[in-house]
N, C-alpha and C positions, 0 to 999 in steps of 0.2 A: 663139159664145157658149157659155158653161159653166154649167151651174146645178147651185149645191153643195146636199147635199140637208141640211137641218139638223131636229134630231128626227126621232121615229119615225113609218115612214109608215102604220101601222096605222092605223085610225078610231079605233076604240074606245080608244086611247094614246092619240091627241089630243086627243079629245073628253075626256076622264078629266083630262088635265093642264090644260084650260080649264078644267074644274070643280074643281079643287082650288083653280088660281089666282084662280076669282072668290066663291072664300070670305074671304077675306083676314083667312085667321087663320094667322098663324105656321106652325104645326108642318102646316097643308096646303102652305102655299106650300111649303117646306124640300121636301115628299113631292112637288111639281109640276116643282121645278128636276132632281129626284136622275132622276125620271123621263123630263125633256127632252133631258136629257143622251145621248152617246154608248150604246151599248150596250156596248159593253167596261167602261164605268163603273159599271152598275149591279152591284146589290149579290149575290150569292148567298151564301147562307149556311145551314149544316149545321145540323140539330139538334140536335148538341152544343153545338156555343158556341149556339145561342138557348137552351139549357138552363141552361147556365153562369152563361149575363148577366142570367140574369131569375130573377123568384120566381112564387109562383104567385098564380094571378088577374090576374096584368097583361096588360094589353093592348100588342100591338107592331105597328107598319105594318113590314114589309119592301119598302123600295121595289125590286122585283127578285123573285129566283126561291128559291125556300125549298126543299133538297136534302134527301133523305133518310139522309145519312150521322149514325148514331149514334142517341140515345133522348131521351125527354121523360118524366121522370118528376112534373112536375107538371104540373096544367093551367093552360091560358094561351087566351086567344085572340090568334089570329095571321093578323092581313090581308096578304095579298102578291099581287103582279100575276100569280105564277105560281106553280106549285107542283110537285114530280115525284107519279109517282103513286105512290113508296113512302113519300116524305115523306108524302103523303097520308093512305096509311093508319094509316103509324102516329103522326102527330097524332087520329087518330080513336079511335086504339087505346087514349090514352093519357086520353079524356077531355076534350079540346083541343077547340074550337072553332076552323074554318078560315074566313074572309072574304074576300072579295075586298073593293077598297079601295074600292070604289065603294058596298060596302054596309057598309063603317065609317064614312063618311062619310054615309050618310043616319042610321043609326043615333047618332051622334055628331059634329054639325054645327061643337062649338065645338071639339073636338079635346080634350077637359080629360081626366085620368089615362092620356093614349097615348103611347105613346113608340116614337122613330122608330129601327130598327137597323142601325146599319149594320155 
């Protein structure tokens, strides 16, 4: 017997993709499937395109890993599962507020003005 492993086997990943699923509002489920998924599939993404794609004051889920390549010249708040630690700083640098998605989601239960990027 073979046993395929499906999701991630971390705790804190499972547990996190249960609680987005038993919200069952739209845009968490969307943030529970993107996170279920393979690890090749999730998202990473430079801080130039999140600068590009957004304006300022909006909120964004990254489901996935937020890279430091490039600037943020507006502020934004930005939830992501991971983050590098020069993206790091200069989100911090810039004004930005950084989340983890677990504490976007206590802070905002019904998900209303977030948007997901992919």
């Amino acid at each position: 017997m073979s046993h395929k492993i499906t999701g991630p086997s971390n705790h804190y990943q499972r547990k996190l993709i249960r609680d987005l699923w038993k919200t069952k509002r739209k845009i968490w489920r969307k943030v529970s499937k993107k996170l279920s998924g393979a690890r090749q599939q999730r998202i990473e993404a430079n801080l130039y395109r999140i600068n590009n794609k957004t304006k300022k004051n909006e909120v964004i889920v990254v489901p996935g890993k937020v890279l430091g390549i490039g600037e943020l010249t507006h502020e934004l708040t930005i939830s992501c599962l991971d983050c590098s630690q020069s993206a790091r700083k200069k989100i911090e640098a810039s004004g930005s507020k950084l989340l983890s998605i677990e504490e976007l989601l206590e802070q905002n239960p019904t998900g209303k003005n977030i948007k997901i990027f992919y």
